[in-house]
N, C-alpha and C positions, 0 to 999 in steps of 0.2 A: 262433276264435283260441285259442292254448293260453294266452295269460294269463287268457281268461273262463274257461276250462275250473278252472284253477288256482284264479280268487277263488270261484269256484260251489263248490269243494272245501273250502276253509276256513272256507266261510259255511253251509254243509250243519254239518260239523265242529263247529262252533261253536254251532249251533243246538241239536246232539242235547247238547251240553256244558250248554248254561242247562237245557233240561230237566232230565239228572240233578242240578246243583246246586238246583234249586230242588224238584225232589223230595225226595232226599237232603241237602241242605244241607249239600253239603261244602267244605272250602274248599280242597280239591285242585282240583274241578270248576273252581272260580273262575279257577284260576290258569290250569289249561290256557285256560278263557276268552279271558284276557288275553293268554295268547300265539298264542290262535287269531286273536285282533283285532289285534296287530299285525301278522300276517301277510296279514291282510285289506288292511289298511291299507297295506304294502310294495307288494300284488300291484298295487291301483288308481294306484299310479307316479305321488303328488299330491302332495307333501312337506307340503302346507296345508292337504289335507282332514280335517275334524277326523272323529272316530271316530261321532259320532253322526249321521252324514251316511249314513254305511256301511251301520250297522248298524239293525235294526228296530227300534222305541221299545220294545218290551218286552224284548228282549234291553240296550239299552243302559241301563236303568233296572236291571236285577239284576243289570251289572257295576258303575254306578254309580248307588247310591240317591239318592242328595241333590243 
């Protein structure tokens, strides 16, 4: 189905994103992050699913620490 095809591409996207932010530590990286997850978050068509459902626990802990 072209929406798996679609959330697998911004979760791929999003993934190579936390690596260079957390290599680099930039907060460029971060941002794109952020708007790699809400695009994650559009494609799964949940309006309720929260973001850390999505996303892997280590990716979702180096968008939000605390």
């Amino acid at each position: 189905m072209l929406k798996d095809h679609i959330f697998e591409f911004y979760f791929d996207q999003m993934n190579e994103l936390v690596f260079l932010a957390e290599v680099k530590n930039q907060h460029l990286y971060y941002k794109k992050m952020n708007k790699a997850a809400a695009k994650l978050v559009r494609c799964q068509g949940e309006a309720g699913m929260r973001l850390e459902s999505v996303l892997p626990e280590r990716v979702y802990h180096s968008l939000y620490p605390y």
